[in-house]
C-alpha positions as CSV (number, residue, x, y, z in Angstrom):
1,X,0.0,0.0,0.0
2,X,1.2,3.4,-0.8
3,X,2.8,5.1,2.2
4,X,0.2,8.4,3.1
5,X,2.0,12.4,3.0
6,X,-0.4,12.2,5.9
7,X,0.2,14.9,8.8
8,X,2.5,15.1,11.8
9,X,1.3,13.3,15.6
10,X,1.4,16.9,16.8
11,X,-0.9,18.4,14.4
12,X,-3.2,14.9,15.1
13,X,-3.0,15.2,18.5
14,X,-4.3,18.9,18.5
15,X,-7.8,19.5,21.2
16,X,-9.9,20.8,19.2
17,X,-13.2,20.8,21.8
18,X,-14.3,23.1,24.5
19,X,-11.0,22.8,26.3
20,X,-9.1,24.4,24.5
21,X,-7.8,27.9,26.1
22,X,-8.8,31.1,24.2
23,X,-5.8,32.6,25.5
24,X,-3.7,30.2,23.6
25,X,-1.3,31.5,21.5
26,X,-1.0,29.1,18.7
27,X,-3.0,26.5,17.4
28,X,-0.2,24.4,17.1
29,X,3.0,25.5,19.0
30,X,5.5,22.8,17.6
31,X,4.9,23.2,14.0
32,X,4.2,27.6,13.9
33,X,7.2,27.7,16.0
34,X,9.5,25.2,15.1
35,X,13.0,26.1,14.1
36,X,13.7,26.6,10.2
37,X,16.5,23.9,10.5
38,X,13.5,21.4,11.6
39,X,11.2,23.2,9.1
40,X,12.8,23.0,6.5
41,X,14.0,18.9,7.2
42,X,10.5,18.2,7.5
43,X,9.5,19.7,4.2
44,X,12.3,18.1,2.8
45,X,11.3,14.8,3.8
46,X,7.3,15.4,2.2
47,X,8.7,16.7,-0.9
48,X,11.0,13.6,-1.9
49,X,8.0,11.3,-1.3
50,X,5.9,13.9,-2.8
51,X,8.1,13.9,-6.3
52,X,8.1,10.1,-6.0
53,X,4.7,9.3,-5.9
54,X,4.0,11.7,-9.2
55,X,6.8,10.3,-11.0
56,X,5.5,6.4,-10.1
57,X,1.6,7.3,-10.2
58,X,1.2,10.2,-12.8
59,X,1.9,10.1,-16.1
60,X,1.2,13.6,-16.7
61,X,4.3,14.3,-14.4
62,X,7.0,11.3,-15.1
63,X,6.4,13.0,-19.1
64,X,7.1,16.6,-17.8
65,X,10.1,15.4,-15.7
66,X,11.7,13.0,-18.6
67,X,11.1,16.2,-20.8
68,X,12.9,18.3,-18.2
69,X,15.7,15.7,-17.5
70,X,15.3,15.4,-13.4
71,X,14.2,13.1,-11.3
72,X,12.9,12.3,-7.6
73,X,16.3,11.5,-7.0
74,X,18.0,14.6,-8.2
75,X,16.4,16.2,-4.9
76,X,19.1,16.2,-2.3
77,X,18.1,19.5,-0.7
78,X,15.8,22.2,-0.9
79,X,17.4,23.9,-3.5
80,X,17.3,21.5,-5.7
81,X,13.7,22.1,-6.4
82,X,14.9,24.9,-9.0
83,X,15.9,22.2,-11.3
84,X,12.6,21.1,-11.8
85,X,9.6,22.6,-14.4
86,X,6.8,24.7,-13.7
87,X,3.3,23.5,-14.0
88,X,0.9,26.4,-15.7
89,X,-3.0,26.9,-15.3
90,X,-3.0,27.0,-19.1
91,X,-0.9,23.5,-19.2
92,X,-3.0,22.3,-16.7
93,X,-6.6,23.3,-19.2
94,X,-4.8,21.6,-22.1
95,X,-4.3,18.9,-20.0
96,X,-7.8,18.5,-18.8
97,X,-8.7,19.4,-22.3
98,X,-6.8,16.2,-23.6
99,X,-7.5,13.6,-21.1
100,X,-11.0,14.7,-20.0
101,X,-12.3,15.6,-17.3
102,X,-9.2,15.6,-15.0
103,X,-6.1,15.2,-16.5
104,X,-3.1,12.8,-15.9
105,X,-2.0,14.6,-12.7
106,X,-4.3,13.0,-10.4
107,X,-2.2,10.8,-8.2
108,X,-4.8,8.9,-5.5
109,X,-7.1,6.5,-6.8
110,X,-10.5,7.4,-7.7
111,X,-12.1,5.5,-4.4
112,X,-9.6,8.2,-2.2
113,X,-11.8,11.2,-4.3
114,X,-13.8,13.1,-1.9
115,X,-14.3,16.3,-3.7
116,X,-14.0,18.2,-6.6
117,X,-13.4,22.6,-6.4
118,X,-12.6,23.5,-9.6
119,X,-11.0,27.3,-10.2
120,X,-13.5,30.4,-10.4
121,X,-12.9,30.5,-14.2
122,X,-12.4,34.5,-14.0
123,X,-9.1,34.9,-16.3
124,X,-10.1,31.3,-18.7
125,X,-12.1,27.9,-18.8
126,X,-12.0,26.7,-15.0
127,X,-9.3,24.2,-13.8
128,X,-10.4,20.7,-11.9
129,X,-9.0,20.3,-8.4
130,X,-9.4,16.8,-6.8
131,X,-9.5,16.8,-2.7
132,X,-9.1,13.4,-1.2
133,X,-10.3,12.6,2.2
134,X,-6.8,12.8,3.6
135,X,-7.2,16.1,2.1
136,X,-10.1,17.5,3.2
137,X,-8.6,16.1,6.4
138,X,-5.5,17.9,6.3
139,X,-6.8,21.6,4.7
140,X,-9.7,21.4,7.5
141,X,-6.7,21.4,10.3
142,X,-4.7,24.0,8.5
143,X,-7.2,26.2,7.7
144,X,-8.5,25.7,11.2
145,X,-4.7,26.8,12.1
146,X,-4.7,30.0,9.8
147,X,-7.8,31.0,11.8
148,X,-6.5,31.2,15.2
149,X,-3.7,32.6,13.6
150,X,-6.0,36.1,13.4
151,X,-7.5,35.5,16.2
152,X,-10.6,32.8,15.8
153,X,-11.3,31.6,18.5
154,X,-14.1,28.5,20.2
155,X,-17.3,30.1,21.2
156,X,-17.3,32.4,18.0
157,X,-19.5,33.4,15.6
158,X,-18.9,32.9,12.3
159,X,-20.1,34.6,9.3
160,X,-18.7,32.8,6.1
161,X,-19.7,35.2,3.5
162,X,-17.1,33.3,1.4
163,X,-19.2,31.6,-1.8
164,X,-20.1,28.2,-0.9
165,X,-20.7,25.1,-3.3
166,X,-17.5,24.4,-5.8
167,X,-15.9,27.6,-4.7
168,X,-12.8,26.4,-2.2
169,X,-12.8,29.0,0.2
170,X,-15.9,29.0,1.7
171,X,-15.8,25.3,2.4
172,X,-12.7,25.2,4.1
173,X,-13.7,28.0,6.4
174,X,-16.3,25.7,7.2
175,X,-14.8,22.9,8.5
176,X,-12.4,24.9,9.8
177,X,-15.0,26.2,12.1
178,X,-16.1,23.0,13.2
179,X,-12.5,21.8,13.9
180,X,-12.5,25.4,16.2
181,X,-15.6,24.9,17.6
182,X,-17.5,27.4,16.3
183,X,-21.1,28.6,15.4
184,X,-20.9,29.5,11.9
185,X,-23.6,31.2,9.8
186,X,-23.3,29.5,6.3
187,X,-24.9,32.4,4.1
188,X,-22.2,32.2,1.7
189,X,-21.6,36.0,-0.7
190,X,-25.2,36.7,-1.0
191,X,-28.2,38.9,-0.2
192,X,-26.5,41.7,1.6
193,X,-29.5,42.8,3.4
194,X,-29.8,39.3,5.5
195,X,-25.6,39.7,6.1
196,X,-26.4,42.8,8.0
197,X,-29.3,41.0,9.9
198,X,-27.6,38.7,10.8
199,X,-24.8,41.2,12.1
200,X,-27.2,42.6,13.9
201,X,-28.7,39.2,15.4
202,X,-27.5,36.8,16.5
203,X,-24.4,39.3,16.2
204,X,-21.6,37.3,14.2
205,X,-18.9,37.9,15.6
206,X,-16.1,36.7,12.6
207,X,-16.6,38.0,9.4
208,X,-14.9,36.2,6.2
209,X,-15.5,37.5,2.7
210,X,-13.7,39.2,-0.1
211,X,-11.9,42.6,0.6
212,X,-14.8,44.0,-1.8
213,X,-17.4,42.3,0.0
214,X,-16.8,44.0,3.1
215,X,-16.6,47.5,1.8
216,X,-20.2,46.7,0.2
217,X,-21.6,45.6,3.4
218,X,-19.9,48.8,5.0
219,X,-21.6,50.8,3.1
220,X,-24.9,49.6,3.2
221,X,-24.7,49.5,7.3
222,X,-24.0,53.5,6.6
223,X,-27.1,53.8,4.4
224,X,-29.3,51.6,7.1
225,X,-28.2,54.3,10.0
226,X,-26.3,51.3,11.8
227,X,-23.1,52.2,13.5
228,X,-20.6,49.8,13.8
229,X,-20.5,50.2,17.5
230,X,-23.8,48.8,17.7
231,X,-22.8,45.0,15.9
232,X,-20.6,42.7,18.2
233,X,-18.4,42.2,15.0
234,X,-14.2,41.9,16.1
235,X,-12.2,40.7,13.5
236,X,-12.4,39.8,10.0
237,X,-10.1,38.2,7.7
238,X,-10.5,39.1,4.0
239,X,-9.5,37.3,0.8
240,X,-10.5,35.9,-2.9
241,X,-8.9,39.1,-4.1
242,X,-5.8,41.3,-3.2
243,X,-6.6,44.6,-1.2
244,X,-6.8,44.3,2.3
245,X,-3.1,45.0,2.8
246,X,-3.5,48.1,0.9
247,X,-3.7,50.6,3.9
248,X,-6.6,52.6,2.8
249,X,-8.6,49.7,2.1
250,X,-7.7,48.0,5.3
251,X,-8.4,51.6,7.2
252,X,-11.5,51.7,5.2
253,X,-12.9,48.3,6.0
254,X,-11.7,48.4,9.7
255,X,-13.5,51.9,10.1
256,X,-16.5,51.1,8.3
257,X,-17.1,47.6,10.2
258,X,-15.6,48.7,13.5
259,X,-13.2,45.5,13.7
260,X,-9.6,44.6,13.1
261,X,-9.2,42.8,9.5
262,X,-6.9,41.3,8.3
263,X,-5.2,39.2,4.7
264,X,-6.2,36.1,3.6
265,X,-4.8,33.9,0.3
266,X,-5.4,31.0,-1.0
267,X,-6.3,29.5,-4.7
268,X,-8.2,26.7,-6.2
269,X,-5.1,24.9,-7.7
270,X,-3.1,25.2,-4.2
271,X,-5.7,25.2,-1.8
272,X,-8.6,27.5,-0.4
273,X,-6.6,29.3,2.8
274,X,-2.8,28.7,2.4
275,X,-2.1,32.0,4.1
276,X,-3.0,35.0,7.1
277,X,-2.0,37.6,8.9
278,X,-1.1,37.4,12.5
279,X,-2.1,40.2,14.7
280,X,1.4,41.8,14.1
281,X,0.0,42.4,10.3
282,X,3.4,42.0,8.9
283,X,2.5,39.6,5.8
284,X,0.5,36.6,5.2
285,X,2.5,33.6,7.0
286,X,2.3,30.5,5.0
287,X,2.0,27.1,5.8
288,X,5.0,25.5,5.4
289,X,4.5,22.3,6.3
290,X,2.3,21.6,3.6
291,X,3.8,24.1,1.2
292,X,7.1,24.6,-0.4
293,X,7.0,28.5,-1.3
294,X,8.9,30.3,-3.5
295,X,9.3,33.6,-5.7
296,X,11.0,33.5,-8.4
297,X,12.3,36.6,-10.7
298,X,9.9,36.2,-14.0
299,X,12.5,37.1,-16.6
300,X,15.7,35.4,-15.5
301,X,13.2,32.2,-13.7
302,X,15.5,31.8,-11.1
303,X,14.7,32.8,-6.7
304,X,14.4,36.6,-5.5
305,X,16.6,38.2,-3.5
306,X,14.9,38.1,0.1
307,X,12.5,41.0,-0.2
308,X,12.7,41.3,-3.9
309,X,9.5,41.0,-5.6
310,X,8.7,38.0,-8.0
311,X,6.2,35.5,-8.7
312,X,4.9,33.2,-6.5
313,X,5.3,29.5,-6.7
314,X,4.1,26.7,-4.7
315,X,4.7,22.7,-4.4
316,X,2.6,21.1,-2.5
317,X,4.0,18.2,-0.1
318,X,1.1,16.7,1.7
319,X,-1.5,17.0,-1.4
320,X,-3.2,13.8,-2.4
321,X,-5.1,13.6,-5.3
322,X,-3.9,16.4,-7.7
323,X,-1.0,17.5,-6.3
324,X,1.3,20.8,-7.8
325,X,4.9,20.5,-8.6
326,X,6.1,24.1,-8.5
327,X,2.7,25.7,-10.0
328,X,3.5,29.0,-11.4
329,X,0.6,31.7,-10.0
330,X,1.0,34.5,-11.8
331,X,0.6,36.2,-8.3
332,X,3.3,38.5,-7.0
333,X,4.8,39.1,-3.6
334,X,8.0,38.9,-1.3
335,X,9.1,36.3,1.0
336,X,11.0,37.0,4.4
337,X,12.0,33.7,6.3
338,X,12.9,35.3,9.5
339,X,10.8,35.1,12.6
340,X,8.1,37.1,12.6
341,X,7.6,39.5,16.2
342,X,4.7,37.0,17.2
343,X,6.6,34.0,17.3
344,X,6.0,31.9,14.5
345,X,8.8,31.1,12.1
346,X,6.6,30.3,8.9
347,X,7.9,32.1,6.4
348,X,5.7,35.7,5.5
349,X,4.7,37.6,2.3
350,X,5.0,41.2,4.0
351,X,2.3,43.1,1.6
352,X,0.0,40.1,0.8
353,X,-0.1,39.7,-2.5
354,X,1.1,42.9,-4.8
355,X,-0.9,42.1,-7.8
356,X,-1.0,39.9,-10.6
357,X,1.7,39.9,-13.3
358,X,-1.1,39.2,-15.8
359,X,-2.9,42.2,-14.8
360,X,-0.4,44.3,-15.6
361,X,-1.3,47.5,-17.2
362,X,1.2,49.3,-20.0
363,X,0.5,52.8,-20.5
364,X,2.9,55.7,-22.3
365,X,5.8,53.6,-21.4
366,X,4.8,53.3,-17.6
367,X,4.2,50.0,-16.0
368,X,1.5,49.5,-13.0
369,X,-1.2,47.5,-11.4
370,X,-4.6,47.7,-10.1
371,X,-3.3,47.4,-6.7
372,X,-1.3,51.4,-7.1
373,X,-4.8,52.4,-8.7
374,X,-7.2,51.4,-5.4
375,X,-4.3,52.7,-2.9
376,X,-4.8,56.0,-4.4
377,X,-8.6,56.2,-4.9
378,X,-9.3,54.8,-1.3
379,X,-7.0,57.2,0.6
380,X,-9.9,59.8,-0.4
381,X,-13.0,60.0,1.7
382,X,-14.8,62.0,-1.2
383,X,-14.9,59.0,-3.3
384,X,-16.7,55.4,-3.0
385,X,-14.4,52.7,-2.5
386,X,-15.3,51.3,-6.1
387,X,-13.0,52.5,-9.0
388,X,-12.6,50.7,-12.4
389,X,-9.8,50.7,-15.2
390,X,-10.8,50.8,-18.6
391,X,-8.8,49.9,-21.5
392,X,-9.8,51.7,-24.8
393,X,-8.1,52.5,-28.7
394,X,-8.6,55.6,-30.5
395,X,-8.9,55.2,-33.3
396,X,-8.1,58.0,-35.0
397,X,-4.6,58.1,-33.4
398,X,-3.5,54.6,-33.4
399,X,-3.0,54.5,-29.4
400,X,-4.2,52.9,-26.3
401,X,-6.3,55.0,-23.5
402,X,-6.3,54.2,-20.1
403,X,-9.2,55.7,-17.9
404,X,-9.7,55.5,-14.6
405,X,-13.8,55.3,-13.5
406,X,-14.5,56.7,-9.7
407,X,-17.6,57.5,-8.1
408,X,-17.8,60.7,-6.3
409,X,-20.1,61.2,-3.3
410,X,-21.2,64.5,-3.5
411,X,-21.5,65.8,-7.2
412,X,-20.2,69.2,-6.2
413,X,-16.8,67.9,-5.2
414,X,-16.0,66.5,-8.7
415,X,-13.6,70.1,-9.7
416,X,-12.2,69.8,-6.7
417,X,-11.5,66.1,-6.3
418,X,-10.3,66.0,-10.4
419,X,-6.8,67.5,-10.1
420,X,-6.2,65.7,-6.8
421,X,-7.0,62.1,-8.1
422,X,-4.9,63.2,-10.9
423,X,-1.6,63.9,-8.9
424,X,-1.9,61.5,-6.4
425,X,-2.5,58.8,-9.9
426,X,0.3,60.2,-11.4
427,X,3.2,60.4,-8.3
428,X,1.8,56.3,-7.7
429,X,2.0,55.0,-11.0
430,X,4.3,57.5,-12.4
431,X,2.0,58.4,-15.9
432,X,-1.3,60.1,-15.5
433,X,-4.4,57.7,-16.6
434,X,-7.4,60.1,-17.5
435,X,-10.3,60.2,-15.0
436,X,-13.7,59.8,-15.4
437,X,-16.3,60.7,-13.1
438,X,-19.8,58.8,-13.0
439,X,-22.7,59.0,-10.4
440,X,-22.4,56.9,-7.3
441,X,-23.9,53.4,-7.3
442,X,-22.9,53.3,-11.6
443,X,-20.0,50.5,-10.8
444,X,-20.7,47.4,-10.3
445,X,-20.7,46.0,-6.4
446,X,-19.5,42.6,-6.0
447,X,-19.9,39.8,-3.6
448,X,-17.0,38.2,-5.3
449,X,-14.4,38.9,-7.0
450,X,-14.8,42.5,-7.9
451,X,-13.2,42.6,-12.0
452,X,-11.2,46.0,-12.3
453,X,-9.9,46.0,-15.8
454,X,-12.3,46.0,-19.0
455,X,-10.2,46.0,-21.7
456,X,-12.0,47.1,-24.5
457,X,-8.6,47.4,-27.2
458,X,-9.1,46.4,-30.2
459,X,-6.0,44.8,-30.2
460,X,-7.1,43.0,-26.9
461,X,-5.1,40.1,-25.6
462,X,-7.2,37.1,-23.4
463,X,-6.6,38.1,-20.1
């Protein structure tokens, strides 16, 4: 029988019932504060029996590793990873595409399947994602980890505004609460008028959604008269989208909701909640046991300088059933391995995630992302906390447009508001996008992902 990546006897062993303290510190003390040297043996150890079982069981990996001339065996240390290929979401559609409905990467037998969370589809045709029931058992524990991690704690109540059914997130959080002993409120990211309710009464006391979610439901406890001091809302941890390390955003959400929030990060192909802040707020700490992170400099496809920005890639090295062997994101951020103030060694993105190197926008030779665009817009209180960028061609001159849409509160402040939006656009993404006004409530408000480029070119490249 196949030996099981499995989990360690600490993380087993973990009381997950009434007795465990609230004042606890960590969920699990010997794995968030275990020493890198013991880290890093451990992930060591997961990832050779990781590579092995997807070269013996998977064809669609013993191909990509005959065609890249390594291994299992080449692995000796860490390092050693670099030497290996990247796996794509776009490989991973062809794949799917060619050996329907799951590809050749899943490793565990079909009678080990316990799920299936395919990717949200937003950037292409959505990507199958396998959980086994070791899986489901090991993500559950994590995520439950990740929680208490920004503060979760037994007796709780949860609102998981995260979308339920084949999206990841909001199943994970799920469990997660039951693992943490919990009351969670499944209403999933719909009918905003029952999430306030239910604010109200029973009086959730957790809120997870998306960084644009919670600026929604913000504003519509403004428009009800309902101040923030009158919910028993704390905390809230905020992902599906990038943002809530963004200081205005954060400042925004924290004021408008009267709690502390804080990052969240996950993905289909990875898993749903792979990453969160710590009350220090210093970057998203991963979960190293079960991940093998790094960033890696997108020209020259070799590791970042500690605290250089790059793309993010992740091995998995407890996953089952469709395991990834150095998936490539497209996400950016940093990665610091020291210990972070609270204690835990894990390694940290300090930012979150800094956008998406797909999303990158070209404009009169200047280079930026929606991430510069919503740091500017929300650090005014004149404006609501939707913007949008739209990508035209006129036609006349051959050329791309960039426009920046904003709602302004009060009509009146529009002249005012114009030349300051324009500065503070042009000293953040060093070029000066034109600005568009329209009345408040014309962008869209989203209870997922909230879509900030149109790209409407006529020389328009899939995004």
């Amino acid at each position: 029988m196949p030996r099981k990546l499995g989990v360690s006897g600490s993380e087993k062993a973990i009381d997950t019932g009434g007795e465990m303290k609230r004042t606890r510190k960590y969920f699990d003390p010997e794995i968030e504060t275990m020493s890198r040297e013991k880290l890093e043996a451990l992930q060591l150890q997961r990832l050779k029996l990781q590579l092995r079982r997807c070269y013996r069981d998977s064809d669609f990996y013993k191909e990509k590793f005959k065609k890249g001339g390594v291994k299992p065996e080449d692995v000796r240390c860490l390092g050693d990873i670099i030497h290996f290929p990247f796996v794509t979401k776009i490989e991973l559609r062809d794949e799917q595409l060619a050996f329907p409905p799951f590809g050749r990467h899943t490793v565990t037998p079909a009678e080990n399947w316990a799920e299936l969370h395919p990717s949200s589809g937003t950037t292409g045709s959505p990507v199958n994602n396998l959980w086994s029931f070791e899986d489901v058992k090991n993500i559950s524990r994590w995520t439950a980890r990740t929680m208490w991690t920004f503060g979760v704690r037994p007796g709780d109540i949860i609102q998981n505004a995260f979308s339920y059914g084949l999206w990841v997130a909001g199943m994970s959080s799920h469990y997660a609460a039951r693992e943490l002993g919990c009351f969670v409120i499944p209403i999933g990211a719909t009918d905003t008028e029952r999430q306030i309710e239910y604010l109200v009464k029973p009086g959730s006391t957790v809120l997870l959604c998306t960084p644009s979610y919670a600026l929604h439901i913000a504003e519509r406890l403004r428009h009800r008269g309902i101040s923030p001091e009158d919910i028993p809302l704390r905390i809230g941890c905020f992902g599906g989208e990038g943002g809530t390390e963004v200081p205005a955003t954060r400042e925004k959400i924290e004021k408008g909701l009267g709690i502390e929030a804080f990052d969240y990060f996950g993905l289909a192909e990875i898993g749903p909640t792979i990453a969160s802040e710590c009350p220090e707020k210093k970057g998203i700490h991963w979960v190293e046991d079960h991940l093998l992170i790094e960033v890696i400099n997108k020209e020259t496809q070799k590791p970042c300088a500690p605290g250089e920005a790059g793309v993010l890639v992740i091995t998995h090295l407890s996953k089952e059933a469709t395991p990834m062997i150095r998936y490539w994101t497209n996400d950016l951020a940093t990665l610091d391995q020291r210990r972070c103030k609270c204690g835990r060694t894990h390694a940290r993105s300090v930012g979150g995630i800094l956008g998406r190197s797909d999303d990158m926008i070209t404009y009169k030779g200047a280079k930026f992302y929606p991430v510069q665009v919503e740091k500017v817009v929300r650090s005014f209180c004149e404006l609501s906390d939707e913007f949008c960028i739209e990508l035209t061609t006129d036609t006349e001159k051959g050329m791309d447009l960039c426009t920046v849409l904003v709602e302004c509160l009060k009509e009146e402040d529009i002249p005012m508001m114009k030349p300051l939006l324009r500065n503070g656009l042009k000293e953040e993404c060093h070029v000066t996008p034109e600005i568009k006004f329209v009345p408040f409530n014309t962008l869209e408000r989203t209870t997922f992902k909230a879509k900030r480029i149109v790209d409407k070119r006529q020389t328009r490249q899939a995004r």
